[in-house]
ZAMARGU-4260 file (C-alpha; in steps of 0.2 Angstrom, whole numbers, plus 5000, padded with zeros to 4 digits):
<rodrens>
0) 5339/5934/4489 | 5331/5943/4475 | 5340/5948/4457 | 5345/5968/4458 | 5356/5975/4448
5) 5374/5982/4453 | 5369/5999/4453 | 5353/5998/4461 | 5361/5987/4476 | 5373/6001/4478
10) 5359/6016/4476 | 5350/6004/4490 | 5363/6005/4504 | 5372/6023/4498 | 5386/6015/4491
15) 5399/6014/4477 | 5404/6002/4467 | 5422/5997/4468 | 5429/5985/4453 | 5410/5978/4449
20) 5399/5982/4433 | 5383/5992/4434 | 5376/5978/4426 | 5380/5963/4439 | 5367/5953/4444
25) 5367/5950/4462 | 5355/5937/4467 | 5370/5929/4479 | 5366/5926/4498 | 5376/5937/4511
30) 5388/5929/4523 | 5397/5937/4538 | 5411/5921/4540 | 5423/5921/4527 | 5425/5903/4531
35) 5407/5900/4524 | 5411/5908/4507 | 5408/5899/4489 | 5397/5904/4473 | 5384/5911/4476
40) 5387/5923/4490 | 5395/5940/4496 | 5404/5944/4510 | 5400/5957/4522 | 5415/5966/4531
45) 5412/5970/4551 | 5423/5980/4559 | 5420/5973/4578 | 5429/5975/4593 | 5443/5962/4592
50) 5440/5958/4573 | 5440/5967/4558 | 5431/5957/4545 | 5440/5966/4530 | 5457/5957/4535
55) 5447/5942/4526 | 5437/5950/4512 | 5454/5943/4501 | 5449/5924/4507 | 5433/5927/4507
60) 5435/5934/4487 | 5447/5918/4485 | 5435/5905/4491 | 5421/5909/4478 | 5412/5924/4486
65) 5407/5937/4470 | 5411/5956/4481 | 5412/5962/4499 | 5400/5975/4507 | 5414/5987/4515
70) 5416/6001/4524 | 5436/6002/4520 | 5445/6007/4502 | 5451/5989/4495 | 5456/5980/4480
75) 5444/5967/4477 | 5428/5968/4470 | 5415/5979/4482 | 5404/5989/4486 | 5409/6004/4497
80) 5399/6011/4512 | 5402/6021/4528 | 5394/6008/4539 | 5391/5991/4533 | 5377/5986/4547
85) 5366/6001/4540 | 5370/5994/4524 | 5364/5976/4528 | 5349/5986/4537 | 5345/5996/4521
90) 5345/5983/4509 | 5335/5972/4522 | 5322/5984/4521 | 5321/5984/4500 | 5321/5969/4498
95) 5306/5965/4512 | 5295/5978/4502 | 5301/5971/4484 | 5292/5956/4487 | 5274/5959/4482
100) 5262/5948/4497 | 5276/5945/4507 | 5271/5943/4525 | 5282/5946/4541 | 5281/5939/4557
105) 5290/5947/4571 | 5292/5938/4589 | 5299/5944/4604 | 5298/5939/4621 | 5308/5935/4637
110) 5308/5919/4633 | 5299/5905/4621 | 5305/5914/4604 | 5313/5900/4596 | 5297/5888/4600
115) 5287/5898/4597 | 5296/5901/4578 | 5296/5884/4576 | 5279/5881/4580 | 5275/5894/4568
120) 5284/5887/4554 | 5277/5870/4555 | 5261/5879/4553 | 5264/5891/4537 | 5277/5879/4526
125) 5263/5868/4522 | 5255/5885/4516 | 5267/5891/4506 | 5287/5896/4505 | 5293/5899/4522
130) 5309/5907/4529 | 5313/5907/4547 | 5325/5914/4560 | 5340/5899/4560 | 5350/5896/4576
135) 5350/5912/4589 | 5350/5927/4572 | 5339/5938/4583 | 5351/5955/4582 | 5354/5969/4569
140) 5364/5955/4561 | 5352/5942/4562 | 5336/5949/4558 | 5341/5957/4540 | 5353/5941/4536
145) 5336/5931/4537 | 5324/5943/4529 | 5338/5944/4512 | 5335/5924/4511 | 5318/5926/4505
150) 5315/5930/4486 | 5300/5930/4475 | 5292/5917/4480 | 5294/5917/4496 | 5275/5916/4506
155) 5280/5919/4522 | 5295/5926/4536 | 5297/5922/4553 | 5306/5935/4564 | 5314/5931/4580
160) 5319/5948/4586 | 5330/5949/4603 | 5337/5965/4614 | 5349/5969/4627 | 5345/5989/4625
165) 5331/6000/4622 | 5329/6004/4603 | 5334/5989/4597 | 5317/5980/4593 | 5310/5996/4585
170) 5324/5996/4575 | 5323/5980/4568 | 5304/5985/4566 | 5305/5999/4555 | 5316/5987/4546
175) 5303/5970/4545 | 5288/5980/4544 | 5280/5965/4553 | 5261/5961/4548 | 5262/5950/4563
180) 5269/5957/4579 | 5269/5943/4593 | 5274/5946/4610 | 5274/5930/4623 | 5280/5935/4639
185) 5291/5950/4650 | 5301/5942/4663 | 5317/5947/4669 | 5329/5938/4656 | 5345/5951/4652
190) 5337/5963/4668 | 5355/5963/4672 | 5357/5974/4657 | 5342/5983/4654 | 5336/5989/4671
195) 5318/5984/4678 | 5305/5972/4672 | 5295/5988/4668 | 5309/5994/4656 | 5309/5977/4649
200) 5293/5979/4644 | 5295/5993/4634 | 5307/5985/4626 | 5297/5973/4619 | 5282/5984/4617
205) 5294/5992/4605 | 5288/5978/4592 | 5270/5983/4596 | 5272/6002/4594 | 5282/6000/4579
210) 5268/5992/4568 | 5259/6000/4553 | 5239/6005/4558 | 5230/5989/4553 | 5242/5974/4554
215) 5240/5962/4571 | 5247/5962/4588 | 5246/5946/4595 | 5249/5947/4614 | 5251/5936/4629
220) 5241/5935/4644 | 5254/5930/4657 | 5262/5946/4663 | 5255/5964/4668 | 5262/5972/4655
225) 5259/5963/4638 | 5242/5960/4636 | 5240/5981/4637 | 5255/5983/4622 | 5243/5989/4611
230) 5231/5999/4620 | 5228/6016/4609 | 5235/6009/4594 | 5228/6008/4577 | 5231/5990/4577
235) 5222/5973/4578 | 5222/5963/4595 | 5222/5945/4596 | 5225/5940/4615 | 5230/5922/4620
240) 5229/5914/4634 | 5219/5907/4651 | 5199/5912/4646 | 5205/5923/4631 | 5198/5922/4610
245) 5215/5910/4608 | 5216/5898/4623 | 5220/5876/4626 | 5207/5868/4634 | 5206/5851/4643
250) 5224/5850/4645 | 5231/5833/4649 | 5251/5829/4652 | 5257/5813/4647 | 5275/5810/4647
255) 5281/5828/4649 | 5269/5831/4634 | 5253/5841/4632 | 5238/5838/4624 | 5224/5851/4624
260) 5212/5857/4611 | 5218/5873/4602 | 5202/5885/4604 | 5201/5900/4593 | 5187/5913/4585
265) 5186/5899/4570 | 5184/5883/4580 | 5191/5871/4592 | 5203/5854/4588 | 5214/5843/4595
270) 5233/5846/4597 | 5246/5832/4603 | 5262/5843/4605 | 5281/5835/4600 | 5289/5846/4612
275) 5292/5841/4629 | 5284/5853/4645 | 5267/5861/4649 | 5277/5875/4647 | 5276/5875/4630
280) 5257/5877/4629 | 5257/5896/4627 | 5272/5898/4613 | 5259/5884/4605 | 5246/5897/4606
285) 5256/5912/4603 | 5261/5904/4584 | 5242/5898/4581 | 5236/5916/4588 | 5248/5921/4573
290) 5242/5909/4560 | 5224/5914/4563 | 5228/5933/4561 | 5235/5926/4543 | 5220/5919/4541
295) 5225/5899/4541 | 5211/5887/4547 | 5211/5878/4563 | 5213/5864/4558 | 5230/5865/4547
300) 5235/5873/4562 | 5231/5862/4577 | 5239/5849/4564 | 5253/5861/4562 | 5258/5860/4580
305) 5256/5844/4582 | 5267/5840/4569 | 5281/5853/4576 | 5297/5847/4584 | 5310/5858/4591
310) 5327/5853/4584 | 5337/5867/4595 | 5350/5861/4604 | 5351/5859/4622 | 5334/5866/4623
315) 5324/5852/4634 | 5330/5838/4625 | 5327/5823/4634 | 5338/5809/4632 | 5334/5790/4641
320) 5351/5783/4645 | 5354/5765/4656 | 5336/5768/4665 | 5335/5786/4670 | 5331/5803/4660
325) 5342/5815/4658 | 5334/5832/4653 | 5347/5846/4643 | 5342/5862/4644 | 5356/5873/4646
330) 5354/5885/4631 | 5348/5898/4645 | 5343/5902/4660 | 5333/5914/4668 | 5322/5911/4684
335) 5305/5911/4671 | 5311/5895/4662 | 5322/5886/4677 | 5303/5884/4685 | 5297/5880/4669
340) 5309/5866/4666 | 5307/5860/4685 | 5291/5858/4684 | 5295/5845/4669 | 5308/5838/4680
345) 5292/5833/4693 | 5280/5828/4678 | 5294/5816/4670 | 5297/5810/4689 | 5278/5806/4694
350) 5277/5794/4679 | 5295/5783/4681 | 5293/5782/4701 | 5311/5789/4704 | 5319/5804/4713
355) 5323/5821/4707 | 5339/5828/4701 | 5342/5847/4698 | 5359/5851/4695 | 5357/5870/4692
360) 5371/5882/4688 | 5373/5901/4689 | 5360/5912/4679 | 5370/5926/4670 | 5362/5945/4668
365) 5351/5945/4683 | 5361/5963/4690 | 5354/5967/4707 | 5339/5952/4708 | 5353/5940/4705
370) 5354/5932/4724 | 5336/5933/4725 | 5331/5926/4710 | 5343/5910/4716 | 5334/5909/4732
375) 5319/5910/4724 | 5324/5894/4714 | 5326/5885/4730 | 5311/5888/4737 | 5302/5884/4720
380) 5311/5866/4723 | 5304/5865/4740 | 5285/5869/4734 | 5287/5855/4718 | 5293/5843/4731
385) 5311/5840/4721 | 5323/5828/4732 | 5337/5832/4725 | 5346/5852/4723 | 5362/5850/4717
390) 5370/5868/4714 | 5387/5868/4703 | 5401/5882/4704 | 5392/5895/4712 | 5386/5898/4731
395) 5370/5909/4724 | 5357/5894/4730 | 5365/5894/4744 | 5362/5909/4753 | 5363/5908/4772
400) 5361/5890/4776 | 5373/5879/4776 | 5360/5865/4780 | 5361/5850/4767 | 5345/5845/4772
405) 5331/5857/4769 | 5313/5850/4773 | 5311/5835/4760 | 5323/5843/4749 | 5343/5838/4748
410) 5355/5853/4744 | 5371/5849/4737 | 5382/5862/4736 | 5398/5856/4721 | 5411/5867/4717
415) 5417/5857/4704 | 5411/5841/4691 | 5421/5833/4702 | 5411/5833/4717 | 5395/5830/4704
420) 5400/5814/4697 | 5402/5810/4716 | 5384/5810/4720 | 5380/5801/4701 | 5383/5784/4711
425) 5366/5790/4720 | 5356/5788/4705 | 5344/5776/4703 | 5334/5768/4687 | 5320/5777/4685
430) 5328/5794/4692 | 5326/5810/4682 | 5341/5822/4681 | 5337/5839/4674 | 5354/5848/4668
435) 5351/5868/4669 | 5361/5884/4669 | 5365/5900/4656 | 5374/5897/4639 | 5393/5902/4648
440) 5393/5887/4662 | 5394/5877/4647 | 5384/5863/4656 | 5388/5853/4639 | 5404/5847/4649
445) 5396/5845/4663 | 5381/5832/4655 | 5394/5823/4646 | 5405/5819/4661 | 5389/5813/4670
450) 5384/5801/4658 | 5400/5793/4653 | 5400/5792/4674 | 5383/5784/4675 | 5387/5771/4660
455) 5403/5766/4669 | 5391/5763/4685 | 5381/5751/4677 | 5394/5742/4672
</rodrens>
């Protein structure tokens, strides 16, 4: 974070100061886990739903922390304010427009953020200071948290920027001030929540509509809604994309990998991308659609990309264990990414020579498409040919059939890891097992159990 002085931090977020000097220097970084706290850093005090974050601003003050940001009368050393997220919101927004040539990049999208962030930043470090979204800091919480990590010499900042209502993403606009605003996709992720697909799409044309006149909207080409975001707005428009002025041509798939070259207004070059699935092709675009509206050559960022590996966890990372494949990817799910990730599953299998395994679980905030988004899934399986549909603690791909044989594809129906790790004496070397559901089936157990199974098969 940048140096401000007591009194201006407290002037910034309409606060006062509660056992601290005027004079202080704050430079510290905030922290919302008391458990994190140590020199250099000041707690800020949430009261939430089931925990109130000023029942640790004492620890928090013992462990090293300098002050709190509260919203509560207390004895330790703080600043005072009626609502501590506005606060974190307000001093996000000073210290975005205190850093002379800072540029923000804002990205939102049903899916493909977090590739698409990493992409990015493999592009713009080797330009220059980069700060990035870490883990899944998307939220009112998120967003200003990461934007108060850069300081004075900081180039670039990459924003992920997620919603579950309308507002949220022109919230944390106003707060960003993106140069960049890059939306990838609208799909039906969190529909459950938000409505329609049409009302997701405002929702994420809030990013577009909340940009100053002159900076960049860089848009997808992949849905109805997106590529039109920024019709009528005083902004630039870079679309990507199939035949569009960003776009990957002569795409070839080896491995579960793509190699294509990266077209753009300012020339054409080779990329070889470190992240697994053809899917991945247009958050590549999206991030060198970005860095070409910051002015970066093509060729630091075809190199960029093909540099970039995706450290997320259990985001398609593919593991080769005792002869077969076993793809994690049980972050999330929604029915966008579960065809992205079978599609992988096919790829991986056309090149070992063995049979298909998807063992899919429930995908969580579908609301009213939720059975026929499952059915959808099966059929998807049908048309790529999988052999194996092995659906885990829910009877949502299962519909009305109680068939276990559907046309060249094998439904199995498991209530339990139980009735899994039966059918794991069915694998075969060179078989490739795709591991997929939303975040709360905690399929983490589930691959774990399945891997010590296959290990004791083996032996």
């Amino acid at each position: 974070m940048i140096k401000i002085s007591a009194k201006e931090f407290a002037q910034v977020v309409n606060g006062q100061l509660r056992n601290i000097s005027e004079d202080l220097v704050i430079d510290q970084q905030p922290i919302i886990n008391s458990a994190l706290a140590k020199k250099g850093t000041f707690f800020i005090a949430f009261n939430g739903k089931n925990v109130d974050g000023h029942d640790f601003v004492s620890e928090a003050i013992k462990n090293g922390s300098t002050f709190a940001l509260v919203s509560k009368e207390l004895d330790e050393p703080s600043v005072l304010v009626k609502d501590t997220g506005e606060a974190l919101l307000a001093l996000a927004n000073h210290v975005r427009h205190k850093i002379n040539g800072l540029k923000v990049i804002g990205i939102t999208g049903s899916q493909g953020k977090t590739t698409t962030k990493e992409f990015l930043h493999s592009i713009l470090k080797s330009e220059g200071s980069t700060i990035a979204t870490e883990g899944n800091l998307n939220t009112d919480i998120g967003v200003p948290l990461t934007i108060l990590r850069c300081d004075y010499e900081t180039k670039y900042c990459i924003l992920e920027m997620g919603a579950r209502h309308q507002g949220d993403i022109l919230k944390l606009t106003k707060v960003a001030n993106p140069n960049v605003g890059v939306v990838l996709v609208v799909g039906t992720a969190h529909i459950g929540e938000i409505g329609s697909v049409e009302e997701i799409a405002k929702t994420k044309g809030e990013l577009i509509v909340g940009l100053d006149d002159g900076s960049t909207a860089v848009l997808g080409s992949y849905d109805q809604w997106t590529p039109k975001m920024a019709d009528g707005l005083k902004v630039n428009t870079i679309i990507f994309g199939d035949n569009q002025a960003v776009r990957a041509a002569d795409i070839e798939i080896h491995g579960g990998y793509a190699h294509f070259d990266l077209v753009t207004p300012s020339g054409r070059n080779s990329v070889s991308l470190q992240v697994i699935g053809e899917q991945q092709i247009p958050n590549a675009l999206a991030a060198a659609s970005a860095a070409f509206a910051l002015n970066i050559s093509n060729e630091k960022i075809a190199t960029g990309l093909t540099l970039a590996k995706l450290d997320s966890k259990w985001r398609m990372q593919i593991e080769d264990l005792n002869g077969i494949q076993i793809i994690n990817d049980f972050y999330n799910a929604n029915p966008e990414s579960m065809k992205a990730a079978l599609k992988t599953l096919v790829l991986l299998s056309q090149e070992s020579g063995g049979s298909t395994w998807a063992i899919l679980g429930k995908m969580h905030e579908l609301g009213q498409i939720e059975q026929a988004s499952h059915l959808e899934i099966v059929q998807y399986c049908r048309d790529l040919s999988v052999d194996h549909l092995v659906s885990v603690g829910t009877d949502l791909y299962k519909g009305s059939s109680n068939e276990i044989k559907d046309g060249n594809l094998l439904l199995h129906h498991c209530k339990n890891t139980e009735a899994v790790l039966e059918l794991v004496n069915n694998f075969s070397a060179g078989d490739v097992v795709l591991l997929k559901a939303s975040r709360s089936e905690k399929f983490e157990d589930l691959a774990t159990a399945i891997k010590s199974k296959w290990i004791g098969v083996q032996q």
